[in-house]
N, C-alpha and C positions, 0 to 999 in steps of 0.2 A: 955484891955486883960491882964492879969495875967499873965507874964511869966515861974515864977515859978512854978504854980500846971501843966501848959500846958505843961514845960518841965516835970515834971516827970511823968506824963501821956505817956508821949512819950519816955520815959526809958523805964515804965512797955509795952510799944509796941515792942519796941527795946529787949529789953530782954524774950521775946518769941522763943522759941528754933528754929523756923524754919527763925523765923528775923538775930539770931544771925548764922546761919549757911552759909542763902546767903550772909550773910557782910562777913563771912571769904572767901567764895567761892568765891565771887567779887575780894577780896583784895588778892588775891593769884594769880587767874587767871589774873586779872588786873596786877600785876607786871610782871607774864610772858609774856604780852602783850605787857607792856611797856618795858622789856627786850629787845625785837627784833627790831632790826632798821625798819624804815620804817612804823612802823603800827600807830603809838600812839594812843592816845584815841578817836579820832573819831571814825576809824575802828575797835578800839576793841570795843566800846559801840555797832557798827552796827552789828559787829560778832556775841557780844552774846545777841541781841534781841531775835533772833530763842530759845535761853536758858529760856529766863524768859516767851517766851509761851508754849514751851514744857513740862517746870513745872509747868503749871496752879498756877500761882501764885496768891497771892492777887495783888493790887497796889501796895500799900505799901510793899512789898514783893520786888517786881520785880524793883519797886525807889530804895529801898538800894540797891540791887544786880549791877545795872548800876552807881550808886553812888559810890559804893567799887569799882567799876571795873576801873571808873574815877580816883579816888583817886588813888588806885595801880598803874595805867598807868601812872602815873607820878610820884609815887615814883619809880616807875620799869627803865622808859624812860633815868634815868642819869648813868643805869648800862653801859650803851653801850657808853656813851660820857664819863665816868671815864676811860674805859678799853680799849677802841676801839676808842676813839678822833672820833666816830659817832654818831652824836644826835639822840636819838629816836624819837623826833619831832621838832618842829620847837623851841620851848620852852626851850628845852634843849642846844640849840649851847651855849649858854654865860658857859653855866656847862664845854665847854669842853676845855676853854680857861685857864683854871686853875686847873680842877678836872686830864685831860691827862697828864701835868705837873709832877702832885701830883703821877701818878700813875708810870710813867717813873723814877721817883726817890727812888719807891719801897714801896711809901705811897697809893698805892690802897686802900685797906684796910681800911685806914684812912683816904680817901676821900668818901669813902661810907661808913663809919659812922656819916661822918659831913655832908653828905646828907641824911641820914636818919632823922637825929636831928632835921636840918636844917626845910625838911617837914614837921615835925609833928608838929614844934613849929609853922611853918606857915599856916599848913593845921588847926593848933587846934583855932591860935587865929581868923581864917577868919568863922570858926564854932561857936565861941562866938559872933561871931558879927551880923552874920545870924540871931542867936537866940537873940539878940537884937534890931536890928535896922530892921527885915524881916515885925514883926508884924504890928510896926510902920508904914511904909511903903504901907503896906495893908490897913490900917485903911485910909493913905490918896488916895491911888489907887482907893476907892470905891467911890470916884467923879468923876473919870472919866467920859467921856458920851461917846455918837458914834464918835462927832468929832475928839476930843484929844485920842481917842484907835487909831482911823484912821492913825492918824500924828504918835503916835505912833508904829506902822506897818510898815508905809513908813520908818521912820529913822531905825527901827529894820534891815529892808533885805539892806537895803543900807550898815548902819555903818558895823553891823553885818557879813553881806556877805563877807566886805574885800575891799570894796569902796578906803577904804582911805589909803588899804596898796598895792593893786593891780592896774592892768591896768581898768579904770574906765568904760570903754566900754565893757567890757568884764565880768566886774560884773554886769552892769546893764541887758546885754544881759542875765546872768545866772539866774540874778533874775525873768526877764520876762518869760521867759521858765519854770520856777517852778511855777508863778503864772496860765502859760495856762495850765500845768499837774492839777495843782488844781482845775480848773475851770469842767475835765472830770467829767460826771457826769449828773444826775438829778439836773436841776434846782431848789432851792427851794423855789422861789418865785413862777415861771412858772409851772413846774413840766415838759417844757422841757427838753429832751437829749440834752447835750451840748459833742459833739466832741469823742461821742460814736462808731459812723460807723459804727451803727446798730447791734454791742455786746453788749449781754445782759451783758455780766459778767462786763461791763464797769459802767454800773446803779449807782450802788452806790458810783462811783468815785472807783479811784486806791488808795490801802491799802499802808501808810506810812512804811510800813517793806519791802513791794516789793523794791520802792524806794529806799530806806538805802541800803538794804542790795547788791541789783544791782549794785547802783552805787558805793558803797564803798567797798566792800568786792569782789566782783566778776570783775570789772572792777584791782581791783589790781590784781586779779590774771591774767588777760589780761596781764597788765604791766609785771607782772613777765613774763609770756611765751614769750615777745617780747624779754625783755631783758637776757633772760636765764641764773637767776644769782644762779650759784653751788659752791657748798665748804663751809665751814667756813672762817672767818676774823680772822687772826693772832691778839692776844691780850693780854693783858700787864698780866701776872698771879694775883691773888688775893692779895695773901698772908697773912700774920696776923697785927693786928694791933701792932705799932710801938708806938703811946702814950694812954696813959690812959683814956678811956672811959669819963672820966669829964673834962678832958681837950680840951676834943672835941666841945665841945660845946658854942656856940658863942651867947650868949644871947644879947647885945646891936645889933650885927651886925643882927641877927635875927627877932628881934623886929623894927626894924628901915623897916627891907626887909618888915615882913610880915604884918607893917601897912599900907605900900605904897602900896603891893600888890595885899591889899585887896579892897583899894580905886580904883584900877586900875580895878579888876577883875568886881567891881560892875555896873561902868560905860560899857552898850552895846556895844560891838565892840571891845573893848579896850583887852582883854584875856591876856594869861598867858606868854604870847612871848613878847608882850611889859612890862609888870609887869618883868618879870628875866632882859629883858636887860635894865631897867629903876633900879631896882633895884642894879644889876652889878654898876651901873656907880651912883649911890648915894655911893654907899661903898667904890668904890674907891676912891671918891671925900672926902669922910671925912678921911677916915682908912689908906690908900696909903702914906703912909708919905717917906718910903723907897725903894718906887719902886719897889714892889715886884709880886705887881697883875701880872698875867699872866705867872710867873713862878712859879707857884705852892703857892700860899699863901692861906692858908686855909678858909678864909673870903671870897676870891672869890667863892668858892663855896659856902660855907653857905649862901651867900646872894641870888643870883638869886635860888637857892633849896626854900628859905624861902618865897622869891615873889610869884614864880610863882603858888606853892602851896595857896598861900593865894588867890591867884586872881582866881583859879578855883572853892574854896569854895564861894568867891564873888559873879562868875557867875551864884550863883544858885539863888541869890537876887532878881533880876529882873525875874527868871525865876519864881520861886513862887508868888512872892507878883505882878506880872506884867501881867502874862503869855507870856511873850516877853524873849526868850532865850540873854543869857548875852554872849554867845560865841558859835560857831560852834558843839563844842559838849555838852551843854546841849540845842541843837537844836532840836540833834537828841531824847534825854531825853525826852522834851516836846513832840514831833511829839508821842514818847512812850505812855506815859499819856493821850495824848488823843486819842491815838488807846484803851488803857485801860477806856474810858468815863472817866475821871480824868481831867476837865479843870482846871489848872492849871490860879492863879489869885488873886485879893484881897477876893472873898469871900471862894475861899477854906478855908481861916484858921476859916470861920462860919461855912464852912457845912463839911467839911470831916478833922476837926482839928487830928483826930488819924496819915494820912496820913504825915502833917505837920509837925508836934511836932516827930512820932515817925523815923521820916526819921532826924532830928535834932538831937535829941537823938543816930542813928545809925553812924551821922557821927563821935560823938566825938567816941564812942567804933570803928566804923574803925578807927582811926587816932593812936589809941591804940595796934589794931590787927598788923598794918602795920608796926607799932617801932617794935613789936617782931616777925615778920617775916623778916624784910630789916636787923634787926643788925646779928643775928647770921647764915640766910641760908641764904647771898647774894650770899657764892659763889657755893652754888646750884643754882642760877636764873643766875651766871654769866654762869654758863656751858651751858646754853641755847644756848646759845652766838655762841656754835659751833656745833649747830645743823645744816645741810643743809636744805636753805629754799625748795628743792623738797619734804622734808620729812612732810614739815608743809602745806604749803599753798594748797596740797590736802585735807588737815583734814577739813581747813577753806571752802571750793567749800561743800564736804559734809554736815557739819553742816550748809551752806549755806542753800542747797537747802532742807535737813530733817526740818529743822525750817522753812521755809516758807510752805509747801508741810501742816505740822500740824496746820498751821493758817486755813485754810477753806478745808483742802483738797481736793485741786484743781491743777487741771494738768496746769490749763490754768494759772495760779499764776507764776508756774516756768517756763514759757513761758516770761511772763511777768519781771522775776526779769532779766533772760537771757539779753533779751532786752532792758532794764534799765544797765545792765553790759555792753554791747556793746555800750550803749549813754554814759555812763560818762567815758569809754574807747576814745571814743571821745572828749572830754568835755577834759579831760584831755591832748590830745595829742596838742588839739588847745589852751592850757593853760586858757581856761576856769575853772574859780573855780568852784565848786561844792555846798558847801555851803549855795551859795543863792539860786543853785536850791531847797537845800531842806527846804532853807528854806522858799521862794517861797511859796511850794506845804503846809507848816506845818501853813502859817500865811495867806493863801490867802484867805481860809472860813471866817474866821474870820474878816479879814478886809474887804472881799465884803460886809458881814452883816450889820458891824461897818459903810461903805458907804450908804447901803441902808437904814440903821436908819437915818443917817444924813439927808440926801435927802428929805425923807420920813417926816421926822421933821417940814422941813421948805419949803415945798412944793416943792420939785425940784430943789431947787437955791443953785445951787455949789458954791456961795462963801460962803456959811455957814461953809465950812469948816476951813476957815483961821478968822473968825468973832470972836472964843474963843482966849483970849488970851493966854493958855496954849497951844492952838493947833497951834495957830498961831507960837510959840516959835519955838515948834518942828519942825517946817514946814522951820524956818529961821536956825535955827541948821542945819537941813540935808542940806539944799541949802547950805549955808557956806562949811558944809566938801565934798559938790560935786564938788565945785569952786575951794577949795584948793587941789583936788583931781585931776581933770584936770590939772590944771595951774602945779603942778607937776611932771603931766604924758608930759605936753610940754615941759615944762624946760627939761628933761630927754629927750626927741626925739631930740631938739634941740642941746643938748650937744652930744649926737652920732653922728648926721648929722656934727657936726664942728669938732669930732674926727678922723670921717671918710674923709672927706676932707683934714685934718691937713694930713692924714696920706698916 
């Protein structure tokens, strides 16, 4: 494959008037997203699903628009941890051990233009790398068989879900629960109802937007109403920058972030949280010479801005070339795609290369839009910052339920998203992740299929599965990070039970 003519094929997509409008519209929206504490990119990507079908979009339309929305939400996410010492995600905390510092000393300012920089240089080189290493990748992806997609599956919702950063019982549980949502539905081997209860509107299985948008968007607004959080948050003023625009910019510390970031981002599971704090602590490790990390040294910021950027361009690696999401929010991306018929995988870049190539092409022109929006009106996105969330999170319940209502318009839909809001309102109070439910529900066709091929194959004889030795690998990976997952979740129980006693 030709990278070359493929990418500027994918420019002339990208540069389509109405390509280049949802990239701005994403990447605007997406930083006021990632402005406000508490949402980050997963919930914004689930917010504005209801947008990219109420605009009858192409695919490729509605890829960029969640792709910009992505991106912005994380260049957006470190306005609140520079100004506010609160991360807009989990991605952001290492930004606020250094960026709040910076801001307390009257350099706001000029910690959110070392974090705009910082992103783009790591958002642009993980977008060079996509476009290099995505196709390759694909080319070898399209050996897979049923066994090795299978194994691949299994360690997808495991790693992926949060196995190896959470309580391991409680991701598995989340997982299993997304796989039997999947399961609702017409059989399509049988052409049994499976766990219908005699609703018709159940037939075709439950539409991946209910899901999303119930459990993430509507379930926070649960949260909010328990918690009833009013006012604005006291925060550090903007003010103007203090040094020179080219002195801000930290090209080794940058480059060092956003190579590692990207390696990190690419590997399943691994996301943009461990990419910033893995990156924090290589910068220190080499740059720190004076002791200064943590009191405001501009490096610390540059560096996890540059990871963790790089690692959510990463995630889209495996998402394409695999159809196996690289992190929780391009989970929800996928589950997108293929509500849009778009299976994402190694033969997309044969049969719908437009979709590839010009969503390639749109990230680097986002990565562009977002430098010149995050340097000159951050502190129009800081003013966000003192909005009262009663003001917002009605907007979010409407555009809620208007975007699911224009999917099939069906009453019984917003019944259903309702109901999906009040489970992961649960899901959540019992610190169950979320996650694997959906991702669960987004991989669970697919792998029953991937099982029933296998089976099918070789007459019934389930050890077919572990007999490839690609499969077999995958199969010893995930056992490995289940092992080291527990054995951690004990060591941890055990050290409270002898704190608790001690004390």
């Amino acid at each position: 494959m030709d990278i070359i003519p493929s990418l500027a094929n994918g420019f002339a997509v990208a540069a389509q008037p109405m390509n280049l409008l949802v990239a701005f519209i994403g990447c605007f929206v997406g930083t006021v997203i990632g402005a406000l504490p508490g949402i980050g990119p997963v919930n914004g990507i689930a917010i504005l699903i209801p947008l990219a079908f109420s605009l009858d979009l192409s695919p490729v339309s509605a890829l960029i628009l969640l792709t910009s929305v992505y991106y912005g939400s994380m260049f957006g996410g470190r306005i609140a941890s520079i100004l506010l010492n609160i991360p807009g995600d989990s991605s952001a905390v290492v930004t606020c051990i250094d960026g709040f510092p910076m801001a307390k000393k009257g350099r706001a300012a000029d910690a959110l233009a070392i974090s705009a920089i910082s992103s783009f240089f790591g958002g642009t080189l993980a977008t060079v790398g996509l476009t290099v290493l995505a196709p390759s990748l694909a080319m070898a992806a399209i050996h897979f068989g049923p066994r090795e997609y299978f194994a691949l599956y299994v360690m997808a919702i495991i790693i992926v879900g949060g196995i190896a950063t959470g309580n391991p019982a409680k991701t598995l549980v989340a997982g299993l629960l997304g796989l039997v949502i999947g399961t609702v539905g017409i059989d399509p081997a049988t052409g049994i109802p499976r766990f219908t209860f005699g609703a018709y509107e159940l037939y075709e299985g439950i539409d991946f937007v209910i899901v999303a948008i119930g459990l993430f968007a509507i379930s926070e607004f649960l949260i909010y109403i328990e918690q009833r959080r009013t006012g604005p948050v006291e925060q550090v003023p903007v003010g103007r920058r203090t040094t020179a625009l080219r002195r801000l910019t930290y090209p080794a510390t940058s480059l060092r972030a956003s190579l590692l970031g990207f390696v990190i981002g690419v590997l399943p599971g691994a996301g943009a949280t461990l990419a910033s704090f893995m990156g924090y602590a290589l910068e220190k490790r080499v740059s720190d010479k004076e002791n200064t990390f943590g009191k405001g040294d501009p490096r610390g910021v540059a560096a996890p801005e540059a990871a963790d950027n790089a690692a959510a361009g990463g995630s889209l690696v495996p998402m394409l070339t695999l159809g196996v999401p690289g992190s929780g929010t391009t989970a929800i991306m996928l589950g997108m795609l293929v509500t849009l018929n778009v299976q994402p995988g190694p033969l997309l870049f044969q049969q719908q290369p437009d979709i590839v190539w010009g969503l390639v092409a749109a990230l680097y022109v986002s990565n562009i839009i977002l430098l010149i929006l995050n340097i000159p009106l951050v502190g129009i996105f800081a003013k966000l910052l003192s909005v009262p969330p009663h003001y917002l999170m009605p907007g979010v319940v409407t555009v809620s339920f208007l975007g699911v209502y224009s999917v099939n318009q069906n009453s019984f839909d917003l019944l259903m998203m309702v109901g999906f809001g009040v489970f992961g309102y649960l899901l959540r109070k019992m610190s169950i992740p979320l996650v694997p439910v959906v991702l669960g529900i987004i991989l669970g066709t697919p792998m029953e299929q991937s099982l029933r091929r296998a089976l099918a194959a070789s007459g019934g004889d389930v050890w077919t599965l572990f007999q490839s030795p690609l499969a077999l690998g995958l199969h010893a990976v995930t056992a490995i990070i289940v092992a080291i997952a527990i054995l951690r979740e004990s060591r941890r129980r055990i050290g409270e039970a002898a704190a608790t006693r001690g004390a």
